[in-house]
GUFI-863430 format. One record per residue (C-alpha): residue in one letter; x, y, z. Coordinates in nm, 2 decimals. Each point is the difference from the previous one (the first is absolute). Last residue first. Example, Ala and Ser with C-alpha at 12.3 -4.5 7.8 and 13.67 -1.06 7.14 Angstrom:
<resn->s X->1.37 Y->-0.11 Z->0.71>
<resn->a X->-0.14 Y->-0.34 Z->0.07>
This chain:
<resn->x X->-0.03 Y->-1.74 Z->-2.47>
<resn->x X->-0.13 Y->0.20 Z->-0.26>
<resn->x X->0.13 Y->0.04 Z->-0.37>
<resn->x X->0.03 Y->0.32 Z->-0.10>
<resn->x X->0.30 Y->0.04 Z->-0.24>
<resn->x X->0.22 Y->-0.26 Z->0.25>
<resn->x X->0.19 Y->0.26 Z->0.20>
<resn->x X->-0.28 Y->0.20 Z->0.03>
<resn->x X->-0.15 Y->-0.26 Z->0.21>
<resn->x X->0.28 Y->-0.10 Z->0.17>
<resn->x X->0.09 Y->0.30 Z->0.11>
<resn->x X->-0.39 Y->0.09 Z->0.13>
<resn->x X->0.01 Y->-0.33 Z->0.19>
<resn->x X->0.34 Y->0.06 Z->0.15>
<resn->x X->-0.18 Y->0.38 Z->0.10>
<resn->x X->-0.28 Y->-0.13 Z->0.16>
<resn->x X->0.20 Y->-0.25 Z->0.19>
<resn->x X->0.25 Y->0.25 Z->0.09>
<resn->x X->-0.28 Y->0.27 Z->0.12>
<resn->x X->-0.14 Y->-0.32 Z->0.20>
<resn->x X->0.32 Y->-0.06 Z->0.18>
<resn->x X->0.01 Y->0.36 Z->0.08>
<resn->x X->-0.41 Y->0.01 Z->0.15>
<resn->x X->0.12 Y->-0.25 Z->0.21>
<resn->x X->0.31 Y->0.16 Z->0.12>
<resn->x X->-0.22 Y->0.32 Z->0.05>
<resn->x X->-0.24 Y->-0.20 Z->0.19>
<resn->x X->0.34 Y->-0.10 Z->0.25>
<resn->x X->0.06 Y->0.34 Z->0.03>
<resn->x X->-0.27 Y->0.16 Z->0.12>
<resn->x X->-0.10 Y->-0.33 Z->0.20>
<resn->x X->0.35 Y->0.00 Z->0.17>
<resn->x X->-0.02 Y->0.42 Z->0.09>
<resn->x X->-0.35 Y->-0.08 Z->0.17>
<resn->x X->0.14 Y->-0.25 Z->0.19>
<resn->x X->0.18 Y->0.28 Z->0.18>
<resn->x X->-0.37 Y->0.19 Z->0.16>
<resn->x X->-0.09 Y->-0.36 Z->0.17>
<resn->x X->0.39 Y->-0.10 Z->0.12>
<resn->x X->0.02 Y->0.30 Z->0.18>
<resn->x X->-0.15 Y->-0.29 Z->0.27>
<resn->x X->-0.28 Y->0.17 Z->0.23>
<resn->x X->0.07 Y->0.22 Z->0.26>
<resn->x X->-0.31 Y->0.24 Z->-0.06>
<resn->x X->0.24 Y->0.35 Z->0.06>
<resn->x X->0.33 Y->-0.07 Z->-0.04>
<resn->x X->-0.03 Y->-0.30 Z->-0.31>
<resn->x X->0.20 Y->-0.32 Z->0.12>
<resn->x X->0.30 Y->-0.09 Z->-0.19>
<resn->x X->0.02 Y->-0.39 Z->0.00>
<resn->x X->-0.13 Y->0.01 Z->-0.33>
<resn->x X->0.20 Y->0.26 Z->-0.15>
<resn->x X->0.31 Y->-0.20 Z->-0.03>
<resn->x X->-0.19 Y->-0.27 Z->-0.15>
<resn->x X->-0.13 Y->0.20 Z->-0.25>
<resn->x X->0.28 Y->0.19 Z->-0.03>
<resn->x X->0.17 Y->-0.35 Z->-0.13>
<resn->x X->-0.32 Y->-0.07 Z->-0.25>
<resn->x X->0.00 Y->0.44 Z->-0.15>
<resn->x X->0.39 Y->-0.14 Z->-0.07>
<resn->x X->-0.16 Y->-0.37 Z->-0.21>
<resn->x X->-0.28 Y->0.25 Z->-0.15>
<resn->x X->0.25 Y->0.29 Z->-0.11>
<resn->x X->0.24 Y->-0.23 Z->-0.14>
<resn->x X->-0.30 Y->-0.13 Z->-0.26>
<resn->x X->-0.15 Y->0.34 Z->-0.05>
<resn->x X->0.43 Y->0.05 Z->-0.12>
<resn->x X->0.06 Y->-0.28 Z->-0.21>
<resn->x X->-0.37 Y->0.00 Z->-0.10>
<resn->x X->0.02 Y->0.36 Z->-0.11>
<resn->x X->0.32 Y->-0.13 Z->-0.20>
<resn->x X->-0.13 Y->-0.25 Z->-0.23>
<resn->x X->-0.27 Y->0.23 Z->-0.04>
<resn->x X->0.22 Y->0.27 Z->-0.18>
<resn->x X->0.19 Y->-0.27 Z->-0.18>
<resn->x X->-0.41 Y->-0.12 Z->-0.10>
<resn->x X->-0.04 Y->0.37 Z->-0.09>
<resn->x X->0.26 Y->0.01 Z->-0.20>
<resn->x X->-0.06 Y->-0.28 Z->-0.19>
<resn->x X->-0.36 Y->0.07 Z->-0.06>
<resn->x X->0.09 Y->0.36 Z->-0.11>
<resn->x X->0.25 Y->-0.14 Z->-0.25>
<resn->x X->-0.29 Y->-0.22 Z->-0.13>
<resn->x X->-0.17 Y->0.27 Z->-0.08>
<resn->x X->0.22 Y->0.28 Z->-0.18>
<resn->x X->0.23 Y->0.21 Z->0.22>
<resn->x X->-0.09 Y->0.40 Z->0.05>
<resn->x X->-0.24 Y->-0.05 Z->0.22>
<resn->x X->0.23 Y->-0.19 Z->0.30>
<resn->x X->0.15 Y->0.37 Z->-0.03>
<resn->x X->-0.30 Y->0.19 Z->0.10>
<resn->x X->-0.06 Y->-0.28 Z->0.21>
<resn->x X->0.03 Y->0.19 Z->0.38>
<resn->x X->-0.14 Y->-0.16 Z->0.29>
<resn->x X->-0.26 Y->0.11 Z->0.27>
<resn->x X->-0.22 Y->-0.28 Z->0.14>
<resn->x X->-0.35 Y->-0.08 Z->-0.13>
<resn->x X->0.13 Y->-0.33 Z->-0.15>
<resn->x X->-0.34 Y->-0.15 Z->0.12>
<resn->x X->0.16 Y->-0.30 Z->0.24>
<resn->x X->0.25 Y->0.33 Z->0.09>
<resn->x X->-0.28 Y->0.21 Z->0.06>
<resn->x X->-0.18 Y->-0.29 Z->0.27>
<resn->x X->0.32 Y->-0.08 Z->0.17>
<resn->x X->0.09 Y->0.36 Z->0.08>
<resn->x X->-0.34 Y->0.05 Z->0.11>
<resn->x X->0.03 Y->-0.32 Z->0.20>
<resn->x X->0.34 Y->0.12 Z->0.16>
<resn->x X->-0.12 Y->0.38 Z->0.08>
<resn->x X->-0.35 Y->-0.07 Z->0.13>
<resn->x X->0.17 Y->-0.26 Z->0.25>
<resn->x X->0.24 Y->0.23 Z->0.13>
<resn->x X->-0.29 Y->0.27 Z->0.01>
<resn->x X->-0.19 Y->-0.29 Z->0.25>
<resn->x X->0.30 Y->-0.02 Z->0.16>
<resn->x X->0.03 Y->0.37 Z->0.07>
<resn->x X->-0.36 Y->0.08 Z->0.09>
<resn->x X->-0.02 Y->-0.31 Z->0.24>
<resn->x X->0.30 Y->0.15 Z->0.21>
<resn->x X->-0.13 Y->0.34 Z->-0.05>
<resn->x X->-0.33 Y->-0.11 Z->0.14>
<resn->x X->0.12 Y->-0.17 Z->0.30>
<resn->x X->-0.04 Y->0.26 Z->0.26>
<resn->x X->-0.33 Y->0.12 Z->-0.15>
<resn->x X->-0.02 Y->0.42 Z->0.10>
<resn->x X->-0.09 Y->0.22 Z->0.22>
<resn->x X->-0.03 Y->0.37 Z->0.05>
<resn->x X->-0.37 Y->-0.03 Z->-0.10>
<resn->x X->-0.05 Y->0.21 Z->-0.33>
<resn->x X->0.32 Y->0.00 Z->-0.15>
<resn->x X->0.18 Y->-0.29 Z->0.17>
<resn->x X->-0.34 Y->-0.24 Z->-0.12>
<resn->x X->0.01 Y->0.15 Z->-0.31>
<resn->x X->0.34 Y->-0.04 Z->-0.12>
<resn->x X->-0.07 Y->-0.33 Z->0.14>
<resn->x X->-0.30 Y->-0.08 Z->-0.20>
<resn->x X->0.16 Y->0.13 Z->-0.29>
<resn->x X->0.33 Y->-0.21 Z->0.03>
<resn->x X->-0.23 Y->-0.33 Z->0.08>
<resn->x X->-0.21 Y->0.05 Z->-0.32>
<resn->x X->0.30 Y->0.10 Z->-0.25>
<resn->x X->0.17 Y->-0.31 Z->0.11>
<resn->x X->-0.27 Y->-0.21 Z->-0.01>
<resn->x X->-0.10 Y->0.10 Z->-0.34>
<resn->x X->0.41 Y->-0.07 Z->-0.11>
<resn->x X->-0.07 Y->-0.36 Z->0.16>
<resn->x X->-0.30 Y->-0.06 Z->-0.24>
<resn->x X->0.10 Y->0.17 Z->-0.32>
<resn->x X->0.36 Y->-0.21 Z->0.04>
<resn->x X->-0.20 Y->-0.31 Z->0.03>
<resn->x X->-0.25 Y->0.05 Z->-0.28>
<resn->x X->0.26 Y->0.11 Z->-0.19>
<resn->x X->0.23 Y->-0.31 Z->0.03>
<resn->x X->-0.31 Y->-0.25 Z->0.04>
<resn->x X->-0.10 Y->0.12 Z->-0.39>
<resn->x X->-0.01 Y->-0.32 Z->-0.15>
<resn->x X->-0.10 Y->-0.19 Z->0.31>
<resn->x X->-0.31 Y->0.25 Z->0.06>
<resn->x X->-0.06 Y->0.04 Z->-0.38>
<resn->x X->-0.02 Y->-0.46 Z->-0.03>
<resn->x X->-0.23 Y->-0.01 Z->0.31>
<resn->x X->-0.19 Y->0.25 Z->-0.14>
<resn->x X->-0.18 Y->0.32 Z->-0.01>
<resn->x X->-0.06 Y->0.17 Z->-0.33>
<resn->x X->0.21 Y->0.31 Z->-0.10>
Protein backbone atom coordinates (compact mmCIF):
# COMPACT_ATOMS: atom_id res chain seq x y z
CA UNK A 1 0.00 0.00 0.00
CA UNK A 2 1.35 3.52 -1.14
CA UNK A 3 1.87 6.21 1.37
CA UNK A 4 -0.50 9.00 1.58
CA UNK A 5 -2.15 11.60 3.05
CA UNK A 6 -5.55 10.09 1.81
CA UNK A 7 -4.21 6.01 3.33
CA UNK A 8 -3.12 7.75 6.66
CA UNK A 9 -6.72 9.49 7.13
CA UNK A 10 -8.39 6.44 5.67
CA UNK A 11 -6.91 4.04 7.77
CA UNK A 12 -6.30 6.53 11.12
CA UNK A 13 -8.35 3.68 13.17
CA UNK A 14 -5.70 1.02 12.47
CA UNK A 15 -2.87 2.98 12.30
CA UNK A 16 -3.87 4.30 15.82
CA UNK A 17 -4.76 1.12 17.43
CA UNK A 18 -1.30 -0.62 15.72
CA UNK A 19 0.52 2.20 17.30
CA UNK A 20 -0.78 2.23 21.00
CA UNK A 21 -1.06 -1.68 21.01
CA UNK A 22 3.08 -1.50 19.95
CA UNK A 23 3.55 0.62 22.94
CA UNK A 24 1.94 -1.62 25.08
CA UNK A 25 3.77 -4.67 24.02
CA UNK A 26 7.13 -2.45 24.22
CA UNK A 27 6.67 -1.13 27.74
CA UNK A 28 5.36 -4.68 29.15
CA UNK A 29 8.53 -6.32 27.74
CA UNK A 30 10.85 -3.91 28.89
CA UNK A 31 9.50 -4.25 32.30
CA UNK A 32 9.29 -7.88 32.41
CA UNK A 33 12.80 -7.38 31.69
CA UNK A 34 13.82 -4.86 33.71
CA UNK A 35 12.24 -7.00 37.10
CA UNK A 36 13.78 -10.11 35.62
CA UNK A 37 17.21 -9.19 35.07
CA UNK A 38 17.71 -6.09 37.47
CA UNK A 39 15.13 -6.35 40.26
CA UNK A 40 13.60 -3.15 39.12
CA UNK A 41 11.17 -2.09 37.26
CA UNK A 42 9.39 1.45 35.39
CA UNK A 43 6.89 2.74 38.00
CA UNK A 44 4.68 4.11 35.50
CA UNK A 45 4.74 1.52 32.86
CA UNK A 46 1.69 -0.39 33.77
CA UNK A 47 -0.17 2.84 33.95
CA UNK A 48 0.88 3.71 30.31
CA UNK A 49 0.56 -0.06 29.32
CA UNK A 50 -3.08 -0.04 30.33
CA UNK A 51 -4.24 3.13 28.60
CA UNK A 52 -2.40 2.67 25.71
CA UNK A 53 -4.35 -1.10 25.56
CA UNK A 54 -7.59 1.04 26.27
CA UNK A 55 -6.88 2.85 23.36
CA UNK A 56 -5.84 -0.23 21.17
CA UNK A 57 -9.14 -1.79 22.17
CA UNK A 58 -11.60 1.31 21.17
CA UNK A 59 -9.84 2.22 17.73
CA UNK A 60 -9.60 -1.52 16.75
CA UNK A 61 -13.12 -1.87 17.57
CA UNK A 62 -13.73 1.29 15.49
CA UNK A 63 -11.66 0.27 12.63
CA UNK A 64 -13.59 -3.59 12.20
CA UNK A 65 -16.75 -2.17 12.68
CA UNK A 66 -16.03 0.77 9.74
CA UNK A 67 -15.01 -2.67 7.79
CA UNK A 68 -17.93 -4.88 8.98
CA UNK A 69 -15.21 -7.22 10.42
CA UNK A 70 -17.33 -7.87 13.55
CA UNK A 71 -19.01 -11.18 14.24
CA UNK A 72 -22.77 -11.54 13.27
CA UNK A 73 -24.88 -14.18 12.06
CA UNK A 74 -26.82 -13.85 8.39
CA UNK A 75 -27.54 -17.27 7.72
CA UNK A 76 -31.07 -16.25 8.06
CA UNK A 77 -30.71 -12.51 6.47
CA UNK A 78 -29.63 -15.18 3.37
CA UNK A 79 -32.53 -16.72 3.05
CA UNK A 80 -34.64 -13.30 2.00
CA UNK A 81 -34.30 -11.99 -1.50
CA UNK A 82 -32.49 -8.51 -1.96
CA UNK A 83 -34.34 -5.92 -1.14
CA UNK A 84 -35.58 -7.73 1.99
CA UNK A 85 -31.85 -7.86 3.04
CA UNK A 86 -31.61 -3.99 2.53
CA UNK A 87 -34.59 -3.48 4.72
CA UNK A 88 -33.37 -5.48 7.32
CA UNK A 89 -30.30 -4.26 7.49
CA UNK A 90 -31.30 -0.65 7.42
CA UNK A 91 -33.88 -1.75 10.74
CA UNK A 92 -30.73 -3.38 11.86
CA UNK A 93 -28.79 -0.01 11.42
CA UNK A 94 -31.57 2.00 12.63
CA UNK A 95 -30.89 0.41 15.79
CA UNK A 96 -26.89 0.28 16.07
CA UNK A 97 -27.22 4.09 15.85
CA UNK A 98 -29.85 4.03 18.63
CA UNK A 99 -27.57 2.30 20.76
CA UNK A 100 -23.65 3.72 19.31
CA UNK A 101 -25.54 6.87 19.61
CA UNK A 102 -26.54 6.34 23.67
CA UNK A 103 -23.17 4.95 24.14
CA UNK A 104 -21.48 8.28 22.88
CA UNK A 105 -23.77 10.93 24.93
CA UNK A 106 -23.07 8.06 28.49
CA UNK A 107 -19.11 7.52 27.23
CA UNK A 108 -19.72 12.05 27.34
CA UNK A 109 -21.05 12.07 31.24
CA UNK A 110 -17.98 9.46 32.29
CA UNK A 111 -16.00 11.67 30.52
CA UNK A 112 -16.54 14.25 32.74
CA UNK A 113 -16.62 12.15 35.63
CA UNK A 114 -13.37 10.73 34.76
CA UNK A 115 -11.74 13.96 34.27
CA UNK A 116 -11.34 15.12 37.51
CA UNK A 117 -10.02 11.56 38.49
CA UNK A 118 -6.33 11.76 38.63
CA UNK A 119 -4.34 8.55 37.45
CA UNK A 120 -2.34 6.97 40.89
CA UNK A 121 0.88 6.86 39.62
CA UNK A 122 1.57 10.05 36.99
CA UNK A 123 -1.44 12.21 38.48
CA UNK A 124 -2.69 13.31 35.38
CA UNK A 125 -6.55 13.67 34.59
CA UNK A 126 -8.29 9.88 33.99
CA UNK A 127 -9.81 11.91 31.64
CA UNK A 128 -6.75 11.02 28.84
CA UNK A 129 -7.33 6.99 28.93
CA UNK A 130 -11.71 7.72 29.08
CA UNK A 131 -11.78 9.83 25.99
CA UNK A 132 -10.73 6.93 24.39
CA UNK A 133 -14.33 5.21 25.08
CA UNK A 134 -16.03 8.71 23.33
CA UNK A 135 -13.90 8.46 20.13
CA UNK A 136 -14.77 4.58 19.88
CA UNK A 137 -18.07 5.26 19.95
CA UNK A 138 -18.59 8.34 18.50
CA UNK A 139 -16.65 6.89 14.99
CA UNK A 140 -18.94 4.05 15.24
CA UNK A 141 -21.93 6.57 15.11
CA UNK A 142 -20.39 7.97 12.08
CA UNK A 143 -19.59 4.97 10.46
CA UNK A 144 -23.76 4.02 11.42
CA UNK A 145 -25.08 7.13 9.79
CA UNK A 146 -23.14 6.22 6.75
CA UNK A 147 -24.24 2.34 6.75
CA UNK A 148 -27.97 4.06 6.56
CA UNK A 149 -26.97 6.33 3.79
CA UNK A 150 -25.49 3.54 1.94
CA UNK A 151 -28.17 1.45 2.41
CA UNK A 152 -31.23 4.37 1.64
CA UNK A 153 -29.26 4.72 -1.58
CA UNK A 154 -29.10 0.96 -2.20
CA UNK A 155 -33.23 0.92 -1.48
CA UNK A 156 -33.81 3.39 -3.62
CA UNK A 157 -31.95 2.11 -6.23
CA UNK A 158 -33.50 -1.30 -6.43
CA UNK A 159 -36.52 0.21 -5.69
CA UNK A 160 -36.59 2.05 -9.01
CA UNK A 161 -35.14 -1.02 -11.50
CA UNK A 162 -31.66 0.51 -11.32
CA UNK A 163 -31.87 3.87 -11.50
CA UNK A 164 -29.22 5.73 -9.31
CA UNK A 165 -29.66 8.47 -7.09
Amino acid sequence: MKISFKNIIDNFEEIGSGFFLIVTTVLVLMNVFLRYFFNMGIIWSEEVATGCFVWSVFLGSAACYKRKLHVGVDMILKKFSKRNQDIINFVIYIILLVINGSLTLISIQYLKVSARKPTPVLGISSAFISSSIFVGFLLMTIYTILFLISDIKSLYKNKNGGVQC
